[in-house]
FILO-500438 format. One record per residue: residue in one letter; x, y, z of N, C-alpha, C, O, CB in turn. Coordinates in steps of 0.1 Angstrom, whole numbers, plus 2048, in hexadecimal, padded with zeros to 3 digits. Glycine has a CB too. Layout:
aXYZXYZXYZXYZXYZ...
***
This chain:
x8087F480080080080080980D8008078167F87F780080Cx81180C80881E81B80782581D7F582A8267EE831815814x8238117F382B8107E481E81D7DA8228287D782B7FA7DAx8148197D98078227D68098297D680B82F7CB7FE8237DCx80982F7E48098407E98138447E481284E7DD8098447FAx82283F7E782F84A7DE82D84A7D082F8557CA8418437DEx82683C7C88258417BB81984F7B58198587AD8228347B4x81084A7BE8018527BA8068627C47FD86A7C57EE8487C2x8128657C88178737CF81C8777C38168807BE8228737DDx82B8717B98338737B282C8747A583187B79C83C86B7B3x82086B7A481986E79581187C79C81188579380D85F78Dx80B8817A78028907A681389A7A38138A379B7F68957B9x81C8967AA8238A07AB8278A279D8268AD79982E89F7B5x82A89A79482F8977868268A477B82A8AB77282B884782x8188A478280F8A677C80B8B377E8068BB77680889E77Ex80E8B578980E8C678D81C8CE78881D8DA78580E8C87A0x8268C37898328CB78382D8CE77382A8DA7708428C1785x82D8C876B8288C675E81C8D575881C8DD74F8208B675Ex8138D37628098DF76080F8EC76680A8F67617FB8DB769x81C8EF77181E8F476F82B8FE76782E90A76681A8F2775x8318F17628388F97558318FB7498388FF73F8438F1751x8218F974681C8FE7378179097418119107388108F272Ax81590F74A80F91774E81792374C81392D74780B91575Ax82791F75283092C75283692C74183C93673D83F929760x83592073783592672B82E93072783393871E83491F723x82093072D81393772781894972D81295272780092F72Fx82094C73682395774183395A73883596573282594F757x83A95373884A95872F84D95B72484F95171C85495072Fx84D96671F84B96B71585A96170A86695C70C84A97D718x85396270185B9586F886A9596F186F94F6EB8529566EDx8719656F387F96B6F28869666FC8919646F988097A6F3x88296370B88996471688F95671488994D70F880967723x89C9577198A794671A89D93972289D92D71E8B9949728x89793E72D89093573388192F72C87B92572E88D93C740x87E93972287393171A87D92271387891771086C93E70Bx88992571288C91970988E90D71288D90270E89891B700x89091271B8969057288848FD72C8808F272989F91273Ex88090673186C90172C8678FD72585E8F572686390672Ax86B90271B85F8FA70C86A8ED70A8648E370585E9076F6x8758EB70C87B8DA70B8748D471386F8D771E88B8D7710x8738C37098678BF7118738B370887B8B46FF8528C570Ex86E8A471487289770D86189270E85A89271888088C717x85C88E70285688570085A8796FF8658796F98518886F9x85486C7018588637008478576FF83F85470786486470Dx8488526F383B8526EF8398406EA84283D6E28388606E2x82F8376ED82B82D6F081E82D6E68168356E982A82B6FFx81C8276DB8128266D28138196CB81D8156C68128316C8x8048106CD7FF8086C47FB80D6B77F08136B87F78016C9x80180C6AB7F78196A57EA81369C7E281B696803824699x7E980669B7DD8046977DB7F169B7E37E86977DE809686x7D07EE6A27D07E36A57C37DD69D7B87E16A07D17E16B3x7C57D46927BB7D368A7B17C768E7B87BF6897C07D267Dx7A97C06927A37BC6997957B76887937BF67F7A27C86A9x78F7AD6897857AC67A7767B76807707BE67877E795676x7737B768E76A7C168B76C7CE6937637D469775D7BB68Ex77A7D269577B7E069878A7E46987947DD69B7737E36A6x78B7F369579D7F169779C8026A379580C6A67AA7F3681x7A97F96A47AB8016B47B98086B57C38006B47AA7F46C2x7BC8146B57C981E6B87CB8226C57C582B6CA7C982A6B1x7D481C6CA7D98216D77E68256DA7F08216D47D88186DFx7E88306E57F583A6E77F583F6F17EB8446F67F68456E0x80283F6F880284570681584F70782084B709800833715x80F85D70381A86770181B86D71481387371B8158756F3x82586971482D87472283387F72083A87E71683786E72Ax83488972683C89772584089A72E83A89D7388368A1721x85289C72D85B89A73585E8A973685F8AD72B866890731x8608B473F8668BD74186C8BF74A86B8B67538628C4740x8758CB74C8798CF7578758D076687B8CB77087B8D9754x8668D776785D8DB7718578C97738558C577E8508EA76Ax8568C476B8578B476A85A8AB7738548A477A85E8B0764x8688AE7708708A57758748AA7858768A278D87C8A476Bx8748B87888748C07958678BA79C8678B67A88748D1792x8598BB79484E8B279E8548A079D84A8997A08398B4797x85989D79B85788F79A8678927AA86688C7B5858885785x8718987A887C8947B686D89E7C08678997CA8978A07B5x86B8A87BC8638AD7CA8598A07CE85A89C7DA8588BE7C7x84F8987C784A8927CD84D8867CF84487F7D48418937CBx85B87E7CC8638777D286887D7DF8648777E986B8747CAx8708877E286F88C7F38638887FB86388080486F89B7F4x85B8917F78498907FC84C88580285288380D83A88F7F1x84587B7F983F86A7FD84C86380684C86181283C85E7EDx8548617FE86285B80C86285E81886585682187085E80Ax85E87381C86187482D85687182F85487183B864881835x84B86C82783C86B82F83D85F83683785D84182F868825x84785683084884783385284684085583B84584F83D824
***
């Protein structure tokens, strides 16, 4: 059950970090050096791209987006959950 909670802490934190680096793209005006350090993003992307099946066909995909503010929620909510424990 602790295994849970550090993952389901590190995926909200992941997720708040994420929302808020498209937030501070939307706030930094697009000249500034730090827009470029922000808009880098690692995607890293998982696709069936067509599963044909005789009575239906089916496309499936699961894209992650890696950033900075990212990767900062994912060590912040690794801290979090470990002192919780």
């Amino acid at each position: 059950m602790k295994i849970l909670y550090v993952l389901t802490v590190i995926f909200i934190s992941a997720m708040i970090g994420t929302a808020l680096n498209e937030l501070l793209l939307l706030l930094v005006p697009g000249h500034w050096p730090a827009y470029e350090i922000l808009a880098s993003s690692l995607s890293p992307a998982w696709r069936v791209e067509e599963l044909d099946v005789i009575v239906a066909t089916f496309n499936f995909g699961v894209v992650f987006n890696f950033s900075i503010l990212t990767l900062l929620g994912i060590i912040t909510g690794c801290f979090l959950s470990l002192r919780k424990l």
